[in-house]
C-alpha positions in Angstrom: 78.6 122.0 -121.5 78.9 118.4 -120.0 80.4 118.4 -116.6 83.9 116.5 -115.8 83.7 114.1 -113.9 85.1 113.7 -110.6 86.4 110.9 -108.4 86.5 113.0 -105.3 82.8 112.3 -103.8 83.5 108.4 -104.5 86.6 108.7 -102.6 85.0 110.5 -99.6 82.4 107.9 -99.5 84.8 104.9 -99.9 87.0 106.5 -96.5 83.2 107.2 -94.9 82.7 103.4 -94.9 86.2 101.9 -93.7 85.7 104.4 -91.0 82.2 103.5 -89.6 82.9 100.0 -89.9 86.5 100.2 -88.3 84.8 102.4 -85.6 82.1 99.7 -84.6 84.6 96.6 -85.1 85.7 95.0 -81.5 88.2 96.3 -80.1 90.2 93.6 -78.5 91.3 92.7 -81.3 90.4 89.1 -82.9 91.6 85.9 -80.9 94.3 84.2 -82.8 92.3 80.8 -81.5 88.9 79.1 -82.7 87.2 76.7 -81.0 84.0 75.2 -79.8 83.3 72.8 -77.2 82.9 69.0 -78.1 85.1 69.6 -81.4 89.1 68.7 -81.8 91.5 71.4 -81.3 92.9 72.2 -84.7 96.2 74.0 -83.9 99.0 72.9 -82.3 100.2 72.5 -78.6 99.0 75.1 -76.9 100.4 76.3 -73.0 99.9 79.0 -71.0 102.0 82.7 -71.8 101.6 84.0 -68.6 99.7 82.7 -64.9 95.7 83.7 -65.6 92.7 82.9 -63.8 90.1 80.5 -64.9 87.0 82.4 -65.1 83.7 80.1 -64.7 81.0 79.4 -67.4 78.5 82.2 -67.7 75.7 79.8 -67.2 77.9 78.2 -64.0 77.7 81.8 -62.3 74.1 82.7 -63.2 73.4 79.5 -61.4 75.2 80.4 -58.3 73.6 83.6 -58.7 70.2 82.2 -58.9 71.1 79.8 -55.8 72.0 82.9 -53.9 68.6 85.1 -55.1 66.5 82.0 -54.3 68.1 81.6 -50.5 68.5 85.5 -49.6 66.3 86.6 -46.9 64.5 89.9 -47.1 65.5 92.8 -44.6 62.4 94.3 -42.4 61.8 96.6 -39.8 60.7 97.1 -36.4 58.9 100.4 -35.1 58.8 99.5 -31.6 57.2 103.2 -30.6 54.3 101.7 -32.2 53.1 99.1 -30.0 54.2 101.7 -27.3 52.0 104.1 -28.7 49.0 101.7 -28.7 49.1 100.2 -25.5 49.5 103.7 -24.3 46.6 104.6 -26.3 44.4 101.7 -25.0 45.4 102.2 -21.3 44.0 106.2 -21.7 40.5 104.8 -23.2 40.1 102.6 -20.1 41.8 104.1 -17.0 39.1 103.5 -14.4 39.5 99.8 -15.3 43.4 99.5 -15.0 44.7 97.4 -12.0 40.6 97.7 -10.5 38.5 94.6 -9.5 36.1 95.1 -12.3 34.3 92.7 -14.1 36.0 94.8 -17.2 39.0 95.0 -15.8 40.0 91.0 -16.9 39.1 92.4 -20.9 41.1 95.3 -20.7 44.0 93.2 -19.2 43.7 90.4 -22.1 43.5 92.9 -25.1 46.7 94.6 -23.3 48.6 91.2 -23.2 47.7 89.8 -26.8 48.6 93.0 -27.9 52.3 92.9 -26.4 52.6 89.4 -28.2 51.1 90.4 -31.6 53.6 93.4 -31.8 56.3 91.6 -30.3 55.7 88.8 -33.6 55.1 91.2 -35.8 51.7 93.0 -37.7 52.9 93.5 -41.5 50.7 95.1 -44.2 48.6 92.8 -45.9 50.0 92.9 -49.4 53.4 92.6 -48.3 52.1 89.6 -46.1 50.9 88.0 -49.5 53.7 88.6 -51.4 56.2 86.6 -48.8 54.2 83.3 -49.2 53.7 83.7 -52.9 57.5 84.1 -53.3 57.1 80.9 -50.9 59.9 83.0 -48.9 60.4 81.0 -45.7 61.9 83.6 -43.3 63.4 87.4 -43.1 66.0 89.2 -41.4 64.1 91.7 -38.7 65.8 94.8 -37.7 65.0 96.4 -34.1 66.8 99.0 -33.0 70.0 98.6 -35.0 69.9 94.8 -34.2 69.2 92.2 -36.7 66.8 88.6 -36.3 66.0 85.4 -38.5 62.5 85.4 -38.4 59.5 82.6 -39.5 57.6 84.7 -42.6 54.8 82.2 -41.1 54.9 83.7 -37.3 54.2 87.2 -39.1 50.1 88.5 -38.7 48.3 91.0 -40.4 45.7 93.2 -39.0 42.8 91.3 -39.6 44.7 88.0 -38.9 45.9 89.4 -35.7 42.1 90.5 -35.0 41.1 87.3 -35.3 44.0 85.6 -32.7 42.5 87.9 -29.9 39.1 86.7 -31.0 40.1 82.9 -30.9 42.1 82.9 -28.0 39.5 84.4 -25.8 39.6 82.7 -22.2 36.3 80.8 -21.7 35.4 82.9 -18.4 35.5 85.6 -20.8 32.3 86.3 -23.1 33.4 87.5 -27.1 29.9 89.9 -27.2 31.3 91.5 -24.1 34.9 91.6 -26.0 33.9 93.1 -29.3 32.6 96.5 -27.7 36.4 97.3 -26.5 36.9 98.1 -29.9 39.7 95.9 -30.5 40.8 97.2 -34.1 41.5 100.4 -32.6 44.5 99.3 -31.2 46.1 97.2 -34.1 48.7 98.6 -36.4 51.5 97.9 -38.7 54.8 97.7 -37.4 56.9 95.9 -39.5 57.5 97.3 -43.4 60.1 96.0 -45.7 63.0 98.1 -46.4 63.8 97.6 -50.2 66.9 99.8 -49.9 68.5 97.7 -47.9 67.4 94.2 -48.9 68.9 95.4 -52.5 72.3 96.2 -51.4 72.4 93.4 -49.1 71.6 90.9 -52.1 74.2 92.7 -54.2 77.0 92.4 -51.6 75.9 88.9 -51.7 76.4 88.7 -55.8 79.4 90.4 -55.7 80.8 88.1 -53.3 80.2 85.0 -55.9 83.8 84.1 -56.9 84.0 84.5 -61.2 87.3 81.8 -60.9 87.5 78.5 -59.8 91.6 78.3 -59.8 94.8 79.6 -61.8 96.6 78.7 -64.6 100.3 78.7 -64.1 102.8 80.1 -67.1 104.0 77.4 -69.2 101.5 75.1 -68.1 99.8 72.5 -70.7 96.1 73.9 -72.4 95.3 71.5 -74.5 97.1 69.6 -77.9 96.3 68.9 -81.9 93.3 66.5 -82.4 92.2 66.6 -78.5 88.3 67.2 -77.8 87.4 70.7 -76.3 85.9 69.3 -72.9 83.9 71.5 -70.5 87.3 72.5 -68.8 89.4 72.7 -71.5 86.6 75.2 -73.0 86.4 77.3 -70.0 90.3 77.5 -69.6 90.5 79.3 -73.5 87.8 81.1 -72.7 89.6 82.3 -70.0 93.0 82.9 -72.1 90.8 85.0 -74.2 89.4 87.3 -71.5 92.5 87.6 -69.9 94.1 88.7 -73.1 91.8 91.0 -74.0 91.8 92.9 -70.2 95.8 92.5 -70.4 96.1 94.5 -73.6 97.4 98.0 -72.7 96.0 101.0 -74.1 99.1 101.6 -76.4 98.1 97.7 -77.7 94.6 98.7 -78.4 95.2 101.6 -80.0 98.3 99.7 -82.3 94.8 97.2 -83.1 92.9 99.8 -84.1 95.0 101.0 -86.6 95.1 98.0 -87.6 92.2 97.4 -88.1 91.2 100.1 -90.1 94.0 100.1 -92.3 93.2 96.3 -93.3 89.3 97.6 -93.6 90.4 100.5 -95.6 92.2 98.9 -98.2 89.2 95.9 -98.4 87.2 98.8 -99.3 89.7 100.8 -101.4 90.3 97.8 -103.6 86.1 98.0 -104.3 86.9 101.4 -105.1 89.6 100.2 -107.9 87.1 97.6 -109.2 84.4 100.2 -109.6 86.6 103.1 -111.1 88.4 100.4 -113.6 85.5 98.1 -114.6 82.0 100.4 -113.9 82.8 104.0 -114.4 79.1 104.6 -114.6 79.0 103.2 -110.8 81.9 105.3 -109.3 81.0 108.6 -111.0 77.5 108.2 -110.0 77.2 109.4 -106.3 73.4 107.7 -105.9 75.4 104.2 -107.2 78.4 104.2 -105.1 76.4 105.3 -102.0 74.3 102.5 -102.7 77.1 99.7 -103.1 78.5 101.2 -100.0 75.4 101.1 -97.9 75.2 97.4 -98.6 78.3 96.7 -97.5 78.6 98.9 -93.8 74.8 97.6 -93.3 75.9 93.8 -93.0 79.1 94.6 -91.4 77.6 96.5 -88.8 75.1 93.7 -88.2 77.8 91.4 -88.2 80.0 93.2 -85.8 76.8 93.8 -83.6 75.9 89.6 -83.5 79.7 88.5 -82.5 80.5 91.7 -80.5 77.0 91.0 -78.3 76.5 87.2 -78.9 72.9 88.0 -80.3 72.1 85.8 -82.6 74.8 83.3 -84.4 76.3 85.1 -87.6 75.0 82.1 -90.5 71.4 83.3 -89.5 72.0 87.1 -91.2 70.8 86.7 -94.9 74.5 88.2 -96.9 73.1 86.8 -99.9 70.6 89.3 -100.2 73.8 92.1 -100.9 74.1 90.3 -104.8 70.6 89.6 -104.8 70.0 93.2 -104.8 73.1 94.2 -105.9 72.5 92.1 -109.4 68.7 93.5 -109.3 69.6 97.0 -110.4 73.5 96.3 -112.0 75.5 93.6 -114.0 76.7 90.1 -112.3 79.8 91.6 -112.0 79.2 94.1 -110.0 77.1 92.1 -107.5 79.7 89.1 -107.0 82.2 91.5 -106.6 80.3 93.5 -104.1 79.1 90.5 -101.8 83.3 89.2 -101.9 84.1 92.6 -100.5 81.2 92.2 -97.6 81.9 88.9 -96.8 85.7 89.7 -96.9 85.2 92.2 -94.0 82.6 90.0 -91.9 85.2 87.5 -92.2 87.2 89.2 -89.7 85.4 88.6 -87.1 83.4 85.9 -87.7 84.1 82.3 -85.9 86.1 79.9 -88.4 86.6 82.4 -91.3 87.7 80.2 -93.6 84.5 77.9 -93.5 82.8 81.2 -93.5 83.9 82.2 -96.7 83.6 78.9 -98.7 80.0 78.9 -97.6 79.5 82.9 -98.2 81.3 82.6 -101.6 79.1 79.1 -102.6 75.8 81.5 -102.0 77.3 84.5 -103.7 78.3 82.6 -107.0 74.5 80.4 -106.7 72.5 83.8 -106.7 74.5 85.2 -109.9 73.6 82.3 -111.6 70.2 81.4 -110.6 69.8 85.3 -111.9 71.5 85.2 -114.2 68.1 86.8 -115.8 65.7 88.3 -113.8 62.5 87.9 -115.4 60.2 87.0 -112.9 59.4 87.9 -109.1 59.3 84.0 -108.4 63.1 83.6 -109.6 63.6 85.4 -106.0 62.0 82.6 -104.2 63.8 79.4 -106.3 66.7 81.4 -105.5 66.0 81.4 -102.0 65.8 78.0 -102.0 69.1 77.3 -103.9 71.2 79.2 -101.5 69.7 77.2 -98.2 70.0 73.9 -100.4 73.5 75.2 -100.9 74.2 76.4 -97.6 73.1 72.8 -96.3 75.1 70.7 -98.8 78.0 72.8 -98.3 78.1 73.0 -94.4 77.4 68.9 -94.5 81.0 68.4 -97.0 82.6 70.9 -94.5 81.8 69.1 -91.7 82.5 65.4 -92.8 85.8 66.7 -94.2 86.8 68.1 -91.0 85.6 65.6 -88.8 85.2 61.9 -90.6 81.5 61.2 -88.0 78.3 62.2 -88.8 78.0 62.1 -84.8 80.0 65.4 -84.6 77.9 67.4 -87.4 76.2 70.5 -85.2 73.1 70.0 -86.5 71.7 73.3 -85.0 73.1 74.6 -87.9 70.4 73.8 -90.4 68.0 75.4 -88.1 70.0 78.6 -88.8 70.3 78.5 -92.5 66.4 78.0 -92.0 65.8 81.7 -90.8 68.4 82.6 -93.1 66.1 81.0 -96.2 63.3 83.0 -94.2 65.0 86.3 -94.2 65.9 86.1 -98.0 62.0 85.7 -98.5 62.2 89.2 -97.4 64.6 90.2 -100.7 61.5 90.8 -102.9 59.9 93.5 -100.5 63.5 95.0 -100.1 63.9 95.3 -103.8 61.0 97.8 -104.0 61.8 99.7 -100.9 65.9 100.1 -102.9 63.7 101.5 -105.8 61.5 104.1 -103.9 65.0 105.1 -102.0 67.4 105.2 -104.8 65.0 106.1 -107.8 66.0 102.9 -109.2 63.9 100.5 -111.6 64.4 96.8 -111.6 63.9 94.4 -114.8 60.6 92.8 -112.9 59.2 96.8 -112.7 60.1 96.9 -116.4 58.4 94.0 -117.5 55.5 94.6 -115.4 55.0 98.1 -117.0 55.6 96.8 -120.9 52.5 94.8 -120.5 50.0 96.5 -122.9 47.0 95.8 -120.1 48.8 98.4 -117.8 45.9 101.3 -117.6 48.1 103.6 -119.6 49.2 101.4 -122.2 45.5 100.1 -122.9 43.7 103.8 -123.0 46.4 104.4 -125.9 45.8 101.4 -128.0 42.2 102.7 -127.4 42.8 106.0 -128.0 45.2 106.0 -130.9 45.6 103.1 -132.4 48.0 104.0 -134.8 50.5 105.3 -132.6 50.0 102.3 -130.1 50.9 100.1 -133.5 53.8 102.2 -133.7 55.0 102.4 -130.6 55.5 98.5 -130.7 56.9 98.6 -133.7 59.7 101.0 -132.6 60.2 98.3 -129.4 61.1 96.0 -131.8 63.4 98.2 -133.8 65.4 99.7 -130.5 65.4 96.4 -128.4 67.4 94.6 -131.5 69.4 97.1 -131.9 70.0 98.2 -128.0 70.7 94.2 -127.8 73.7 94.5 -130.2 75.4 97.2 -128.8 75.2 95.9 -124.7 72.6 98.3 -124.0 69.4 97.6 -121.5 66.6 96.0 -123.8 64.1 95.8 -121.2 64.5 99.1 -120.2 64.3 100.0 -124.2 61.4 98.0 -124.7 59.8 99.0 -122.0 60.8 103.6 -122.4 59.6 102.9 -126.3 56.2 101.5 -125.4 55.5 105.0 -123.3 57.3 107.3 -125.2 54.2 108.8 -127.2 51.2 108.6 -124.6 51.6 112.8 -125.2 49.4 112.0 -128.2 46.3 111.1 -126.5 46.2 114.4 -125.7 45.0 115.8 -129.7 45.0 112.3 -131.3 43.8 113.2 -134.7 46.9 116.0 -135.3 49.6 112.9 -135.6 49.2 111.1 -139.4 49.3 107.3 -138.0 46.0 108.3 -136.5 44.2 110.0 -139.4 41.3 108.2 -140.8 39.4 108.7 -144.6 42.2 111.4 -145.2 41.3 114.6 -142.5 44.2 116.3 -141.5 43.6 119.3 -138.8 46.4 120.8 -139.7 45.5 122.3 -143.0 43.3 124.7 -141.1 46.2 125.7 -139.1 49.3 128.0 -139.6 52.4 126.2 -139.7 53.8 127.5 -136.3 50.2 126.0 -134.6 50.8 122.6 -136.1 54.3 122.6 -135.5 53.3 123.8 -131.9 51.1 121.2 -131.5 53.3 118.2 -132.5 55.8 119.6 -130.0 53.1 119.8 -126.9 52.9 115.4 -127.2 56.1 115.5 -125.8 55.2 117.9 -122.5 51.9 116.0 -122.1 53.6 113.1 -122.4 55.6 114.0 -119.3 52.5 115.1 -117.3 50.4 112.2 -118.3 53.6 109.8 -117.0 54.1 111.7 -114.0 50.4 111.6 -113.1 50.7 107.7 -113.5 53.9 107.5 -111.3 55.7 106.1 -113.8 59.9 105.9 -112.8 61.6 109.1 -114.0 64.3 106.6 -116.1 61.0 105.8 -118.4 59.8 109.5 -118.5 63.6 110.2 -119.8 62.7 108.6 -123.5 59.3 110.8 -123.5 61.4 113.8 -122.8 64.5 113.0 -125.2 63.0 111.0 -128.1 63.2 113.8 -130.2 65.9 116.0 -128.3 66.2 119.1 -128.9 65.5 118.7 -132.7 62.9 120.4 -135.3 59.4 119.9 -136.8 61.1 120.1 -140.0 58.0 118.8 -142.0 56.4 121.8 -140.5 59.6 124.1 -140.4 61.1 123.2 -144.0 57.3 123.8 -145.1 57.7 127.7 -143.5 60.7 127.8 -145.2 59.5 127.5 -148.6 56.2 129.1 -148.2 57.8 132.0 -146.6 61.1 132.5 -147.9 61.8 135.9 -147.4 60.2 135.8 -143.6 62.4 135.7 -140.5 61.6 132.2 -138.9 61.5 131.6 -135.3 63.0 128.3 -135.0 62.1 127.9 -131.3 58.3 127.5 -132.4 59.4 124.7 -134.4 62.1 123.3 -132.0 61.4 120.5 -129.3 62.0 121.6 -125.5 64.7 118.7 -125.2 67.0 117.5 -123.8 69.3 115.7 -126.3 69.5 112.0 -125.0 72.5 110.9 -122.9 72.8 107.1 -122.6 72.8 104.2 -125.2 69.3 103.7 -124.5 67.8 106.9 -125.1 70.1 107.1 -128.0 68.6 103.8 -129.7 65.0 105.0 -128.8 65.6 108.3 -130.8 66.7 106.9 -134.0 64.5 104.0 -133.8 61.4 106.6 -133.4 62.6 108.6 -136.5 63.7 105.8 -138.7 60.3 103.7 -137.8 57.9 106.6 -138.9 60.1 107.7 -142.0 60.1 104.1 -143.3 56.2 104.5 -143.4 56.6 107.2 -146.0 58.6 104.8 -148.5 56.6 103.8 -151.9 59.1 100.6 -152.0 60.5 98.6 -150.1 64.2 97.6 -151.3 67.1 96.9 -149.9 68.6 99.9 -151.5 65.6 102.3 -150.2 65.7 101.1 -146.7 69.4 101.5 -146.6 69.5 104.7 -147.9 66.7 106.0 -145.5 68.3 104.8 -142.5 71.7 106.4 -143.5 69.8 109.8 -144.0 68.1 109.8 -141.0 70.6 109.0 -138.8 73.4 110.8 -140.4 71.3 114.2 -140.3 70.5 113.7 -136.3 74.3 113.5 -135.7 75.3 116.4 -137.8 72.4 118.4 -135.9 74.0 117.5 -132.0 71.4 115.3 -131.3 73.8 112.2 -130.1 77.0 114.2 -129.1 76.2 113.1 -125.3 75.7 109.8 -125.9 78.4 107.1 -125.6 77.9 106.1 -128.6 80.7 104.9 -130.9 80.8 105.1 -134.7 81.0 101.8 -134.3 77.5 101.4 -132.5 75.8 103.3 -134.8 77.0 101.2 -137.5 76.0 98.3 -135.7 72.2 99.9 -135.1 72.0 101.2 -138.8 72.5 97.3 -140.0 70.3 96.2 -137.4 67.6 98.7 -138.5 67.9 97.8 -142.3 67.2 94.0 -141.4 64.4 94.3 -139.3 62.7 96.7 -141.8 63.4 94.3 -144.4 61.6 92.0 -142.1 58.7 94.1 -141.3 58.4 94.9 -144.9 58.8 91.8 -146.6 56.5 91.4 -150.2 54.6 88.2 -149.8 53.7 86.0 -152.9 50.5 86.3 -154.7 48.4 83.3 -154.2 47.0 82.3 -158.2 43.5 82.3 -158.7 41.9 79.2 -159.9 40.7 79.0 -163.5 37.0 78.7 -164.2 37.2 76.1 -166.2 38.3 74.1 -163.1 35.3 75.1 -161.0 32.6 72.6 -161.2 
């Protein structure tokens, strides 16, 4: 029993999407102002609704902010107890010669004294000491004992440079042999470290204290008028109308935007809900479809409302024409235009200058349904490609000298954007075959590439049974014609009837087409074997595609060419051998199932009325006519098309289709007259 259809799951998906995009979409709301500096104002007189501050540039304040990170001064500190502790220690290593008349008493006294002037300066670890003249950092705030100095970075020593100061500065009645046995390095330490805590809170206090305004705005006071230049202050005065608007909004407002906002997204993406249900049923009803049109949609929204909500990257750089470029890949033009008006509808929202937005967005939308119109070839993608920048370009460049009159004023940064744009549509032909691995689906250029008869399959069948191969492609012309005439896919027909008998390779010789000097197998067999083996093409068919990864929409016409119909060569044979036998009519049925869409429909009758017409002794109109009518007629009163969406109609349409082309393919060609003997010399 066929299943009713329900709208329910599409619905569910549809609210899904207006909910995740709503979600993600700014919240402030959208400015009711666009502008960019160095370009006329294009509203009216605009003053102020209320006194506002006027925020500086961002690049202003990372300036001053620089300034400030380039001019702080470290914090360090002082551990006096250290150069207590040393001298202490250097005193109890030589107490005979403290305040003695010793001729060591004059060392002992020197070492003491540079000491109390190298700690007093400072001894910092070496690295540290490095680091402040790579940083070229001129001087440091010192802290001993809660008190805070400016200090020279270049007064600072280290161990070894403070080593080598007592060294130099060695008074000439002194010898240096006699100095370097006091051991000198015993007594030098570190007593100054930086303090990174402190140094960072310090330099934030300072950031903090940069002013983000340079003055007010007063209510009612002029901002700018129709036709006037956006200057640098005039720029940085909306900017700050826009942020103060945005803070000002009450939580009351924000929540009254967001409903907004998702009831205008809703009903953008319930009217491609009404488009789907009224013109593609096959779309709505078909969970895998609709979650696929939807997915295109929220994924270039979401980008969108990432790039303006962040100020990443600016919004003509993301590739939207890649939505119909897929979109038309695996459905009709229709569908694809319609589906890249609904995305481009919603980024328009929030894009800068929606208007020009949407000419240019709509421009590339119509150019790729046209320039694939039919997709026959992989390098269609690329001219495409090229067609949209070209398009993007030209139609950017009218905009532009429309608005503005001066070629001066074109921002010709643009162009570099719809550059990476063409880049990123490059991309389309990869994306195609991920969509396909994803979704299951199977594009015209997979199609065409797997009807050509030099595929691995295709060519051990022409070499393995010729007659069937010869068949086969004699059944793609039959089902293609007659697919054409009814709107059905004719790739996709061509391409299901060139695999639809690979089973036979499996026992060539039991299938007639591929008989040679008259043996037939089957007389040796009962009628149930034969009719048991004739079945099994149709199973190995299925195995042998599956093996070969070929798309489950081709194995579809191995597994429903003959539906779940009879041997009845074999069967009606049984019959009137056996009359008085009960017959199992499972040994002589097919597994099935019946087909279910046009395409599988055409294939069936095509296969049937191909390999009957082989068995006519003439070839009239009248015969041909008469077998197709039979045929056909007997597999709809046995069920085999009651799932199909077939029409009487249709299969009027195929039956007149089928009686030409087998007039065609059985034409009687003139006899050529010999020439008379008398004529030959």
């Amino acid at each position: 029993m066929k299943r009713k259809k329900t709208a329910i799951p599409a619905i569910i998906f549809l609210g899904i999407t207006a909910i995740l995009i709503a979600y993600f979409f700014p919240r402030e709301g959208k400015f009711r102002y666009q502008f960019y500096e160095g370009k006329p104002w294009r509203y009216g007189l605009l003053t102020a609704p209320g006194d506002f501050p006027v925020y500086k540039a961002d690049d202003e304040v990372k300036a001053e902010k620089d300034s400030v990170k380039q001019k702080f001064a470290p914090y360090f500190r002082m551990d006096t107890n250290v150069e207590t502790a040393q001298i202490e220690k250097l005193r109890a290593a030589y107490p005979e010669f403290i305040n003695s008349w010793s001729p060591a008493a004059p060392y002992v006294e020197y070492i003491e004294s540079q000491l109390c002037l190298l700690y007093d300066a400072g001894i910092l670890p070496a690295q540290q000491l490095e680091n402040l003249k790579k940083e070229h950092q001129t001087r440091v705030y010192v802290l001993t004992n809660s008190m805070s100095a400016l200090k020279n970075t270049a007064d600072f020593y280290s161990v070894k440079s403070a080593y080598d100061r007592i060294v130099d500065q060695l008074p000439p009645a002194l010898e240096k042999d006699m100095l370097s046995s006091y051991r000198i390095c015993d007594y030098l330490a570190e007593n100054v470290t930086g303090d990174k805590d402190l140094s960072a809170k310090m330099l934030d206090e300072q950031l903090n204290g940069i002013a983000l305004s340079t003055g007010m705005v007063q209510a009612g006071e002029r901002i700018v008028d129709r036709g006037e230049v956006v200057d640098r202050r005039t720029y940085n005065v909306l900017q700050s109308l826009k942020i103060h608007a945005s803070k000002s909004a009450s939580n009351r407002q924000n929540e009254i935007i967001w409903a907004g906002q998702f009831i205008l997204i809703f009903g953008i993406i319930f009217c491609c809900g009404l488009y789907m249900a009224s013109f593609c049923p096959e779309i709505f009803f078909n969970r895998r479809h609709v979650v696929f049109i939807l997915l295109c949609i929220l994924t270039f929204c979401l980008l969108s409302e990432t790039c303006v909500k962040y100020n990443l990257i600016n919004i003509y750089i993301l590739p939207f024409a890649i939505v119909p470029i897929v979109v038309r890949t695996f459905f009709d033009s229709h569908t694809a235009l319609f589906t890249h008006l609904i995305t481009v509808l919603l980024c328009s929202l929030l894009a800068p200058f929606s208007h020009e937005f949407l000419i240019l967005q709509i421009l590339a939308g119509v150019v790729v349904i046209f320039s694939l119109k039919e997709l026959l070839q992989r390098s269609q993608l690329i001219r495409c490609s090229i067609f949209i920048f070209v398009t993007y370009a030209l139609g950017y460049l009218s905009l532009s000298l429309y608005q503005e009159g001066d070629f001066h004023k074109i921002n010709w940064s643009m162009f570099l954007f719809f550059g990476i744009n063409f880049i990123l549509l490059m991309f389309s032909y990869a994306l195609v075959y991920i969509v396909e691995k994803l979704f299951g689906y199977v594009s015209p250029l997979t199609l065409i590439e797997l009807s050509n008869i030099n595929t691995p399959t295709l060519k051990k069948l022409s070499e393995t049974c010729p007659g069937t191969f010869q068949h086969s492609m004699q059944v793609s012309i039959l089902a293609s014609e007659a697919g054409a005439g009814i709107g059905a896919n004719t790739q996709l027909i061509r391409t299901g009837a060139l695999y639809h008998d690979i089973g036979k390779m499996a026992h060539p010789a039991f299938f007639t087409e591929n008989q040679k000097s008259g043996v037939n197998p089957h007389h040796d067999l009962t009628f149930e074997n034969s009719a048991q083996i004739i079945i099994s093409h149709v199973t190995e068919g299925i195995k042998m595609a599956e093996k070969a990864s070929l798309p489950k929409v081709i194995i579809d016409f191995i597994r429903t060419h003959h539906g779940t119909g009879k041997t009845k060569y074999f069967y009606n044979s049984f019959r009137n051998a056996f009359p008085d036998t009960p017959v199992d009519e499972k040994r002589f049925t097919y597994p099935g199932p019946n087909p279910s869409t046009k395409e599988t429909a055409v294939l069936m009758m095509a296969d049937s009325v191909e390999a009957a017409s082989r068995s006519l002794k003439e070839y009239t109109d009248e015969t041909i006519k008469t077998l197709v009518d039979k045929i056909i007629d007997s597999q709809i009163a046995d069920g085999l098309l009651t799932h199909t969406p077939l029409t009487f109609q249709n299969i009027n349409d195929i039956k007149s289709v089928f009686v030409e082309k087998l007039k065609t393919m059985y034409h009687t060609r003139i006899s050529y007259p010999e020439l008379n003997d008398s004529q030959i010399q």
